[in-house]
C-alpha atoms as a printed R data frame, in Angstrom:
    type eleno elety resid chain resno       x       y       z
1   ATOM     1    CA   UNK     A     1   0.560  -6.835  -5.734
2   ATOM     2    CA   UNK     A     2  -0.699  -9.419  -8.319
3   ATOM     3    CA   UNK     A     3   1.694 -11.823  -8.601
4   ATOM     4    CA   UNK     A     4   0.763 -15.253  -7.691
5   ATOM     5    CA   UNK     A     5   2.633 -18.530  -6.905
6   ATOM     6    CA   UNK     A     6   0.657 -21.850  -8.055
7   ATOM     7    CA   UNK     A     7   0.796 -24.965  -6.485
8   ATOM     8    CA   UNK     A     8  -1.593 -26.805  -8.676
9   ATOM     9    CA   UNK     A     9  -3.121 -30.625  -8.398
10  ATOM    10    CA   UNK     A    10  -0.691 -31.998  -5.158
11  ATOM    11    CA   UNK     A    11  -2.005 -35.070  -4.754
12  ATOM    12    CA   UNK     A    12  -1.681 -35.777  -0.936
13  ATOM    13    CA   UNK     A    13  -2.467 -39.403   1.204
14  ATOM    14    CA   UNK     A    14  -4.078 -38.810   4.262
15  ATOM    15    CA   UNK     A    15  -6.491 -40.220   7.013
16  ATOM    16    CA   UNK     A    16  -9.482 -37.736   6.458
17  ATOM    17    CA   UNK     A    17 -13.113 -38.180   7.140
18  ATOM    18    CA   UNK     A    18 -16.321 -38.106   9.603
19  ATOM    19    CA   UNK     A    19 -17.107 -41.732   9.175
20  ATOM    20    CA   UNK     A    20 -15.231 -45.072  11.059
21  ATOM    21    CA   UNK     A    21 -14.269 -46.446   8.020
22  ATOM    22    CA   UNK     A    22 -12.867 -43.402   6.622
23  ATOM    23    CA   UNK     A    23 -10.763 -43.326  10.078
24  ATOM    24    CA   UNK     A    24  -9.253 -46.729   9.392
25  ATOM    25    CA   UNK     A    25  -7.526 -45.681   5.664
26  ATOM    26    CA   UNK     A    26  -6.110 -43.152   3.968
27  ATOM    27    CA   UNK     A    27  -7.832 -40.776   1.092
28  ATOM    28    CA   UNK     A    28  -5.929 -38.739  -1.401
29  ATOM    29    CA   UNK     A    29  -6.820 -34.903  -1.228
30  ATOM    30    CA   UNK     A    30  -6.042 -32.479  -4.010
31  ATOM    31    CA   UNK     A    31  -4.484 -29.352  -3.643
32  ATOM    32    CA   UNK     A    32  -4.570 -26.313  -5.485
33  ATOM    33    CA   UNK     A    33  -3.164 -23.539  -3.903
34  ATOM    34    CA   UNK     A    34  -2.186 -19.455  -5.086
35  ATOM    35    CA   UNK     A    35  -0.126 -17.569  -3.076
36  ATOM    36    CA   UNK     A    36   0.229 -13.618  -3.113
37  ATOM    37    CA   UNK     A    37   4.075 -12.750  -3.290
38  ATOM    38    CA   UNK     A    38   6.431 -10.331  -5.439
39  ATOM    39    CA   UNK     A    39   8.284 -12.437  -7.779
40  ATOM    40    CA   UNK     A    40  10.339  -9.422  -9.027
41  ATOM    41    CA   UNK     A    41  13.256  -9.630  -7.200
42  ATOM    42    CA   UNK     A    42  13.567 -13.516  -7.826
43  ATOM    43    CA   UNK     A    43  12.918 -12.534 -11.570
44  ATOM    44    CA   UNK     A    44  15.762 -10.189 -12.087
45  ATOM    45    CA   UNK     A    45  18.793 -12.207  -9.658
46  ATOM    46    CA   UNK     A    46  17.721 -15.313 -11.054
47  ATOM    47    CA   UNK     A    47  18.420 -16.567  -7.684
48  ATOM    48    CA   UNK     A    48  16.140 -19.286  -5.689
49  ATOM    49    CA   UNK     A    49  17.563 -17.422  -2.780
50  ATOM    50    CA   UNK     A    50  14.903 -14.512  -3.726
51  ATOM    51    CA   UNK     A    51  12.234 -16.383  -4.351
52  ATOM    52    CA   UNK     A    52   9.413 -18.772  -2.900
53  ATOM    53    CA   UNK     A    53  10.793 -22.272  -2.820
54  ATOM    54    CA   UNK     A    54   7.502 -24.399  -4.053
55  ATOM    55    CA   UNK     A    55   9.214 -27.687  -3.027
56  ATOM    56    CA   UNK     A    56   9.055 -26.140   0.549
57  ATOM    57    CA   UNK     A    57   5.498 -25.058  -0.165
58  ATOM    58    CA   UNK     A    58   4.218 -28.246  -1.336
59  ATOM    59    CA   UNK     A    59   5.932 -30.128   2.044
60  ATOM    60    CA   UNK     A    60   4.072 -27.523   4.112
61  ATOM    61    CA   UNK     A    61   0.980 -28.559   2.499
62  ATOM    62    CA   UNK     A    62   1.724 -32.501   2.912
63  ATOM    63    CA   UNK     A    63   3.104 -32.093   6.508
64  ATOM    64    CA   UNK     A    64   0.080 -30.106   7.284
65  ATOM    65    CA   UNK     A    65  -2.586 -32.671   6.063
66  ATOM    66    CA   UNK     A    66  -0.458 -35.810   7.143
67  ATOM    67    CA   UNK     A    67  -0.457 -35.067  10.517
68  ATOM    68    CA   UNK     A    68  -3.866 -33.288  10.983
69  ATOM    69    CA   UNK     A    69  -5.903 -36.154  10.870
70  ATOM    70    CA   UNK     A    70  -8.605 -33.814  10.381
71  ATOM    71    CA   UNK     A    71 -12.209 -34.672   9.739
72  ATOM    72    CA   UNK     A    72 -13.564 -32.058   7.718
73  ATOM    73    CA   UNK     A    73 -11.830 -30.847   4.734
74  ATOM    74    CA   UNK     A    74 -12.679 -27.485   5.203
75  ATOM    75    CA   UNK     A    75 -10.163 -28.026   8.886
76  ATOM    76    CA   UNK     A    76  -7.303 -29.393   6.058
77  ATOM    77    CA   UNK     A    77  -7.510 -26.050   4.075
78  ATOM    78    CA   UNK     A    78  -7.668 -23.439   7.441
79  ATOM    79    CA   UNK     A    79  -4.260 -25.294   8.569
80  ATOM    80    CA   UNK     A    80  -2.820 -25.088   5.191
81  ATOM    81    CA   UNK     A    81  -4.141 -21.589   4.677
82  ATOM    82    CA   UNK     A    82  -3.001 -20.440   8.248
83  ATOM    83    CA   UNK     A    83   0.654 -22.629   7.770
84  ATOM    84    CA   UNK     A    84   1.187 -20.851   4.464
85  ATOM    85    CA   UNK     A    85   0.687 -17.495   6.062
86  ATOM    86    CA   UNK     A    86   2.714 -18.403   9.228
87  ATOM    87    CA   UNK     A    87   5.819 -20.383   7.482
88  ATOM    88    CA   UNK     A    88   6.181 -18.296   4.178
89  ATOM    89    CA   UNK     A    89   4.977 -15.133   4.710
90  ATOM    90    CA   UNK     A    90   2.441 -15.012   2.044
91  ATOM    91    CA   UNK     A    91   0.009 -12.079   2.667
92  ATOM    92    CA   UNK     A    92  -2.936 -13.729   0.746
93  ATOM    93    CA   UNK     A    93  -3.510 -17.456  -0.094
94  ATOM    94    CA   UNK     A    94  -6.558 -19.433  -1.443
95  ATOM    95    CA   UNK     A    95  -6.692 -23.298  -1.003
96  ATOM    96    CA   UNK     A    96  -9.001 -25.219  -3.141
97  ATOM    97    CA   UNK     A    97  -9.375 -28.908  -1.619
98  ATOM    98    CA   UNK     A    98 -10.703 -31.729  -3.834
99  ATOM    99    CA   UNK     A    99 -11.750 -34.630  -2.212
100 ATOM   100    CA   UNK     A   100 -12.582 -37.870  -3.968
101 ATOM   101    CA   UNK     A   101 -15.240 -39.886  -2.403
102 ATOM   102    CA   UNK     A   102 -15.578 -43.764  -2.613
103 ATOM   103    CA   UNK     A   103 -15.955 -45.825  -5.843
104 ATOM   104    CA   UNK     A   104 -19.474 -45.766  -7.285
105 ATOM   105    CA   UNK     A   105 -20.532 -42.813  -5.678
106 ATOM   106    CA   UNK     A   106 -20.260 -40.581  -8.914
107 ATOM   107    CA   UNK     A   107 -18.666 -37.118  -7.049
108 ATOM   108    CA   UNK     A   108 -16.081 -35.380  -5.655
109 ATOM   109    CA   UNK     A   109 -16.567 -32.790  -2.949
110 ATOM   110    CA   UNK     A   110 -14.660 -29.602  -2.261
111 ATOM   111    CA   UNK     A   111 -14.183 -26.644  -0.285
112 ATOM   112    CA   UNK     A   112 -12.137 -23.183  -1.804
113 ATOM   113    CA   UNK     A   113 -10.636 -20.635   1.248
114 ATOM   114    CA   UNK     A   114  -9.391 -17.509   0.852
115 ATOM   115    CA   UNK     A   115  -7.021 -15.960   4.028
116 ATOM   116    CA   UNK     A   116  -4.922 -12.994   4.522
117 ATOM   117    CA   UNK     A   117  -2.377 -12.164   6.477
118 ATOM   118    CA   UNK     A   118  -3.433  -9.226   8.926
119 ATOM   119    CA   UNK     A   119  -4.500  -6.296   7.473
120 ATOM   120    CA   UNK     A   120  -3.852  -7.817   3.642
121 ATOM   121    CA   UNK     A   121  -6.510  -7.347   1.393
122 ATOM   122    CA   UNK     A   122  -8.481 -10.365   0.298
123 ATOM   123    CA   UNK     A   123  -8.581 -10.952  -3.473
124 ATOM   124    CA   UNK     A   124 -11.509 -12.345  -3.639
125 ATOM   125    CA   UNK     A   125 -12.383 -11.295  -7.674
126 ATOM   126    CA   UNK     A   126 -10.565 -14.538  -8.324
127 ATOM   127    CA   UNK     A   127 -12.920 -16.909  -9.678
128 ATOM   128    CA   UNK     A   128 -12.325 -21.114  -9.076
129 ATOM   129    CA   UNK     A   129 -13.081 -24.043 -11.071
130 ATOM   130    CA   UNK     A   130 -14.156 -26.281  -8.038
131 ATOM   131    CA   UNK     A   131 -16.616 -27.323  -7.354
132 ATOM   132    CA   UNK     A   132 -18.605 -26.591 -11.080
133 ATOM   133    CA   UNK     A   133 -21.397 -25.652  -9.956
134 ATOM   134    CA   UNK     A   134 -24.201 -26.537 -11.876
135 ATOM   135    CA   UNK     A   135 -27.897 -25.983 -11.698
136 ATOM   136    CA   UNK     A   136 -30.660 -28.710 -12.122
137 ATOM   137    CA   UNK     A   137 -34.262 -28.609 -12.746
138 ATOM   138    CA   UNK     A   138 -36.158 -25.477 -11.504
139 ATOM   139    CA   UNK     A   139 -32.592 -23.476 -11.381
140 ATOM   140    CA   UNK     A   140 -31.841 -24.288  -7.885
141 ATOM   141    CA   UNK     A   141 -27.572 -24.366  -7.681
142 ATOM   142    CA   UNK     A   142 -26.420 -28.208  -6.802
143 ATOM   143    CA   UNK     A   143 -26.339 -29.030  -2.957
144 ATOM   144    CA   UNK     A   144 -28.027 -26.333  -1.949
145 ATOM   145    CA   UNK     A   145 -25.214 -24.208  -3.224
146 ATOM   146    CA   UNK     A   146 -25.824 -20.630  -5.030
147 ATOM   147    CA   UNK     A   147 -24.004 -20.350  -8.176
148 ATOM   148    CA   UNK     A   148 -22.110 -17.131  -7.829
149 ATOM   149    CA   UNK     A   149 -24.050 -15.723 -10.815
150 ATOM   150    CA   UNK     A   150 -26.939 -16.275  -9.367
151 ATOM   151    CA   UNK     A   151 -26.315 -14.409  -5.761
């Protein structure tokens, strides 16, 4: 299957973070999320009955992340990842998390996750666009990260 549900830039307020201060406020976190599902039925009824509700979705996501209170970003995208699977039967989802960091310090960070359900296939040909990875002097990939290209 090769249809895919998008759930693309959900902005979502949420205490999130390693550090004390972060513990004391709220961040927004970005969300962009594909689920695997087979849109054909929903496509020839017509009918939201037949098809992925991505209002539900997108609460799943916000409930998740609300009242996680997680510290690492990469914990906010296994529980969505995991709750996507669970609560809408989606045999494959990817969660890209965008996190932007204070004021001044010039960067976002981000983590991409890919899950299946068991015994679903992985899709993993699907390329991201966060984080752009970039190299700098001497072609070493940013932050220690390999540019896929690059191996």
């Amino acid at each position: 299957m090769t249809d895919r549900i998008l759930i693309r830039e959900l902005s979502v307020a949420a205490v999130i973070g390693v550090h004390d201060w972060e513990r004391e406020t709220e961040q927004t976190l970005v969300f962009n999320v594909d689920l695997a599902a087979d849109v054909r039925k929903a496509a020839a009824t017509d009918d939201l009955a037949d098809a992925l509700d991505y209002s539900a979705v997108a609460e799943t996501i916000r409930n998740v992340v609300r009242h996680g209170r997680f510290r690492l970003i990469e914990t906010a995208a296994e529980r969505v990842a995991g709750r996507l699977i669970a609560g809408h039967g989606a045999g494959w989802v990817r969660v890209e998390v965008i996190k932007r960091l204070r004021p001044g310090d010039g960067y976002a960070s981000g983590v991409v996750i890919e899950r299946s359900a068991a015994g679903a296939p992985l899709l993993s040909a699907i390329p991201f666009g966060f984080p752009n990875r970039t190299t700098h002097d001497h072609g070493h990939a940013a932050h220690g990260v390999r540019s896929p290209a690059r191996g």
